[in-house]
N, C-alpha and C positions, 0 to 999 in steps of 0.2 A: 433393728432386730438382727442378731445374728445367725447366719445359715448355718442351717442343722442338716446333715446330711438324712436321706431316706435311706430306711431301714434296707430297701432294697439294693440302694448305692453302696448300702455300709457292707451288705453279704456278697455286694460283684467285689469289693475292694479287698475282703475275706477271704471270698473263694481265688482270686488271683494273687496273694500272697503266700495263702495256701501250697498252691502248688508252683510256685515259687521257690518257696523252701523243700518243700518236698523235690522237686528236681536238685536242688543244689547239695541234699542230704543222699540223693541217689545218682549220681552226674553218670549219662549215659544207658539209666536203666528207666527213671520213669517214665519222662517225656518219649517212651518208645509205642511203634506201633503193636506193639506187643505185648506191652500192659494196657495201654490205651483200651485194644481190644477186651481185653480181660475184666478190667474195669465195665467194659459195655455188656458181658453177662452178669456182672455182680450185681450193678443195682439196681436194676430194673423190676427187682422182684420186692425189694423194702420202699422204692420207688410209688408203685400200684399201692401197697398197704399205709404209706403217706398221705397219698391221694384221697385215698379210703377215710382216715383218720380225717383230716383235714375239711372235709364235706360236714360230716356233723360236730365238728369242733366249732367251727361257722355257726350253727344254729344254736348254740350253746351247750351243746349235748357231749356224748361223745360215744364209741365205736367199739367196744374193747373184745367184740366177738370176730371180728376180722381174720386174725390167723387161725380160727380154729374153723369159721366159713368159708376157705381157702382149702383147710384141708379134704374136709367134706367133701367139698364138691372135687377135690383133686382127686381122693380117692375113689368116687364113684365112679367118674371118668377113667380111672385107671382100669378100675372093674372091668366096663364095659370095653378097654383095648384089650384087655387079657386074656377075657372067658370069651367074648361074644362073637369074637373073629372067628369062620373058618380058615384052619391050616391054607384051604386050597383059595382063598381068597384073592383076585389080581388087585391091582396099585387101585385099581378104579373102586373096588369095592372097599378096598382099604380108607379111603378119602372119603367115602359115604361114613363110614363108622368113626374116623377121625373126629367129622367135622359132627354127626351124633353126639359123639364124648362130649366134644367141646360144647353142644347145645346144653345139653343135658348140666355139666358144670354149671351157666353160665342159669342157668335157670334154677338149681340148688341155689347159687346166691346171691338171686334177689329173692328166692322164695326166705332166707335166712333173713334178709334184710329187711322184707317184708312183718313179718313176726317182729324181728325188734321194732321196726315202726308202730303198730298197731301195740306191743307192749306199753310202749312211750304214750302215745294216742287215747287209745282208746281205753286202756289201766290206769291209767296214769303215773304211771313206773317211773320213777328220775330217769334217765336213759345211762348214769352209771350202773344200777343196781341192772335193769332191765339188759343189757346187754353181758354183763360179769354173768348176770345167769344162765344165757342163751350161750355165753364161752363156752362155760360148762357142758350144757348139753348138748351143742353139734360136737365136741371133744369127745363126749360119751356115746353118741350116737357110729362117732368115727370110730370109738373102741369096740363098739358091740361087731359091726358093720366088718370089720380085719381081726377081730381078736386077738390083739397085739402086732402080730410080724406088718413088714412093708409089703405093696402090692407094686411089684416090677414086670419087667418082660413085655414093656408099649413097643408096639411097630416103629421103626426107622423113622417113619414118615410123619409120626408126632414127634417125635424128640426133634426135630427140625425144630420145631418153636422155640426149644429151650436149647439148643445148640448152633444153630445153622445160621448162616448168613446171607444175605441180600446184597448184591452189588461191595460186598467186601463190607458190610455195616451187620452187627451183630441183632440177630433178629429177634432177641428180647429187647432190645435198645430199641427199636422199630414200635414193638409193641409197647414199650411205654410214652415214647414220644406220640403216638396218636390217643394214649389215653390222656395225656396230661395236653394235647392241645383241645380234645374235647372238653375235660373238664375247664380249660381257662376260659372256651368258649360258654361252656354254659352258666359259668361265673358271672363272663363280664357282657354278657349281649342278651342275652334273656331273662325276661321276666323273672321265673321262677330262680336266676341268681341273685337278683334285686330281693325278691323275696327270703329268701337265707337272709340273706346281709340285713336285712328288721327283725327278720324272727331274733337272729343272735344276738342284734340291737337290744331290744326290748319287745318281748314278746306281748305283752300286754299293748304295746303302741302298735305292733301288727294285727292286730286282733281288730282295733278301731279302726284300726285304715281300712279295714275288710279283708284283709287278706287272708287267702285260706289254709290256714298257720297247720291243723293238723294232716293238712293233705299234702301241703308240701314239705314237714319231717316224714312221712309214709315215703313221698317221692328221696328224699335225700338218703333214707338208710336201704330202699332198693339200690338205687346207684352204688352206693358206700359198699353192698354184699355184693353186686354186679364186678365191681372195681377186685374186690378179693379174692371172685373165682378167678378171675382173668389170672391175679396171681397166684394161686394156687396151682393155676394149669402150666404158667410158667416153671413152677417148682417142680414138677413130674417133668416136665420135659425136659430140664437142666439136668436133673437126678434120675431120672430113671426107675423114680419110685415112689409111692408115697406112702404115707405113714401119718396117724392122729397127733401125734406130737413135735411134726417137722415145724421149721420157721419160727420157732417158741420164743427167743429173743427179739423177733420182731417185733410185736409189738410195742412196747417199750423205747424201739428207736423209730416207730414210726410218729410215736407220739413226740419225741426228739426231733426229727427233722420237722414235723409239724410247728411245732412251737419256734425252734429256730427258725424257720423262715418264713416264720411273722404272724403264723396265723394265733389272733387270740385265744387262747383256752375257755375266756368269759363268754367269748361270741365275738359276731357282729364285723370280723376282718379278715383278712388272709386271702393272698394270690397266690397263684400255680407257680409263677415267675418265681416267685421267693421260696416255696419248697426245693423246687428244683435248686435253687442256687444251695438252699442248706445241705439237698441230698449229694449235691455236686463237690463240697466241702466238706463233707464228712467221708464219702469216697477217696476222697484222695489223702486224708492222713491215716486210714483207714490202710487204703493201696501201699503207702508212704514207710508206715512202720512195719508191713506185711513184709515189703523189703526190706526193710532194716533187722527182722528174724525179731521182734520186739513181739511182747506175747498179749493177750487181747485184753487182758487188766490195764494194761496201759493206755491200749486204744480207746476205751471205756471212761477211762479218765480225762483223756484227750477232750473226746466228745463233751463229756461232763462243763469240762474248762469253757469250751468252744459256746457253750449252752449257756454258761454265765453270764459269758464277755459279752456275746450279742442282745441278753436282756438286760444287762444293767448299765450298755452302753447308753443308751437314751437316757438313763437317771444322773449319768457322769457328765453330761453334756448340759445337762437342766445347771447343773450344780456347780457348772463353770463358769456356764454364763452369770446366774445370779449373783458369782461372787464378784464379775469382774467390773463391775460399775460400782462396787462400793472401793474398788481398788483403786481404781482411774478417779474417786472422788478426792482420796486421801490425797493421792498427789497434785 
C-alpha cells in the first residue's frame, strides 16, 4: 500500500514552504522580530473565532453567530469601562471593573451560545438556520444598545490585553495559545470530546450508545459563545473600541481555516493541531503580501487557492495511486 501522507504532515509541510517563500519574497523583512511580533497581535483574534467555528463544525452543526456574539459582549464590556468607572478611581479599583467587564462579556457569550443551543435542541432549528438568525439579532441587539457610533475610551489597563506583552510575547498570542490548548485538551482527553466526535459521526449511533447527544450540543455552542467573547474582548483591546459591525470578514475565514485544517464540515473530525497550522498558513501569505503592498483581493484569492490545494490534495493522491498498478502492469 502506498504512504499517504496526514493531512496534518501535509499542512506542517504547507505552512513551512509557506513561509519559505514568503521570507525569500521579503529577504530581511519577514523572518524579523518585528513582523513576527505583529503577526502575534494579528491572529489571535480570527484564531479564538476558528476555534469557535471548529467546536460545532465537529458535531456537524455550525456557528455563524460568533462575530456578532463577540461583538455583543465587547460592546457591553466597553459600556461598563466607559460609563461605570469613577474619574477618581485608583489602579486597584480599576482592575475590580476590568476584570467585571471581562466577566460580564464572557457570560453574554455563553449566555448567546446558550440560546443557539437550546434553538438546535429543544426547536429543533438545523443549527445553520438557528444560528444565521440569532447573527441577526445580537447584531441588532449591538445596534439598538450604541446606536450606530463605536464605544472607545477603555482604561490603559484593559488595552494591555489587546496590546501589551508578557516576557517580550504578545499577549493576545498568550491568550489564544491557552484557549487552543484547552480546547485540544477538551478534544482529545475527555469524554465530552469523545462525545462531539459521534454526535458529528452519526448522531442517530450516538443516541443508541446513550450518549446525551442534546446536552452535549447545549455544552459545545456555550463554549463556541464563551471562545467568542474571549475574542471579542480581544478586539476592544487591540482597537480601542467597539462597534456592532467590527470583525465582519471573520467569519467567513474562520470558517476557512476551520475547513483547511482539517476539520470536517459533515462532522465527526478535526484537531486544534490542524487549525492552528491552517491559521498559521494563512497568516503568513497574509503577513507576506502585506509586505509586498499587494491589496487584499489577492490575499483573498491566495486563501481561496490555498483552500483548494489542501482539499483536493487527498483526491490527487487516491487517483495516483490507482493509476499506478495498472501502469507497472502494462510494463
Amino acid at each position: 500500500m502506498p504512504w499517504r501522507p496526514s493531512a496534518t504532515l501535509r499542512l506542517l509541510v504547507l505552512c513551512i514552504l509557506l513561509a519559505t517563500a514568503m521570507t525569500l519574497l521579503n529577504p530581511g523583512r519577514f523572518l524579523t522580530a518585528r513582523n513576527l511580533a505583529s503577526m502575534g497581535f494579528q491572529f489571535p483574534e480570527l484564531g479564538l473565532f476558528a476555534l469557535a467555528v471548529s467546536l460545532s463544525l465537529i458535531t456537524g452543526g455550525i456557528d455563524l453567530s460568533v462575530v456578532s456574539t463577540a461583538n455583543l459582549a465587547g460592546i457591553l464590556a466597553a459600556l461598563v469601562l466607559t460609563r461605570m468607572i469613577p474619574d477618581t478611581a485608583g489602579s486597584g479599583q480599576v482592575l475590580g471593573w476590568v476584570l467585571a467587564a471581562g466577566g460580564l462579556a464572557l457570560i453574554i457569550g455563553a449566555g448567546g451560545g446558550l440560546v443557539n443551543g437550546l434553538l438546535i435542541t429543544r426547536l429543533g432549528v438545523t443549527p445553520i438556520l438557528a444560528t444565521l438568525g440569532t447573527m441577526q439579532l445580537y447584531l441588532g441587539l449591538a445596534l439598538v444598545i450604541t446606536r450606530g457610533p463605536a464605544v472607545s475610551g477603555c482604561p490603559e489597563l484593559f488595552l494591555k490585553l489587546g496590546a501589551g506583552t508578557l516576557l517580550g510575547i504578545p499577549v493576545p498570542l498568550l491568550v489564544f495559545a491557552i484557549a487552543a490548548l484547552g480546547v485540544a485538551a477538551v478534544l482529545g482527553n475527555t469524554v465530552f470530546g469523545l462525545e462531539l466526535h459521534l454526535i458529528g459521526t452519526s448522531e442517530k449511533a450516538a443516541r443508541f450508545a446513550g450518549v446525551p447527544v442534546d446536552r452535549a450540543i447545549v455544552r459545545t455552542y456555550v463554549l463556541s459563545g464563551l471562545i467568542a467573547s474571549l475574542a471579542g474582548l480581544l478586539m476592544v483591546a487591540r482597537t480601542n473600541s467597539a462597534k456592532a459591525d467590527y470583525g465582519a470578514s471573520y467569519l467567513l475565514q474562520a470558517v476557512l481555516v476551520a475547513v483547511l485544517g482539517g476539520v470536517d464540515p459533515r462532522g465527526g473530525s478535526g484537531t486544534v493541531r490542524g487549525v492552528v497550522l491552517a491559521l498559521l498558513s494563512l497568516q503568513f501569505v497574509s503577513s507576506g503580501f502585506s509586505l509586498l503592498r499587494w491589496n487584499q483581493f489577492t490575499k483573498e484569492a491566495a486563501w481561496g487557492g490555498l483552500l483548494l490545494l489542501v482539499i483536493t490534495a487527498p483526491a490527487l493522491l487516491r487517483l495516483s495511486s490507482r493509476r499506478r498498478p495498472s501502469t507497472d502492469s502494462r510494463g
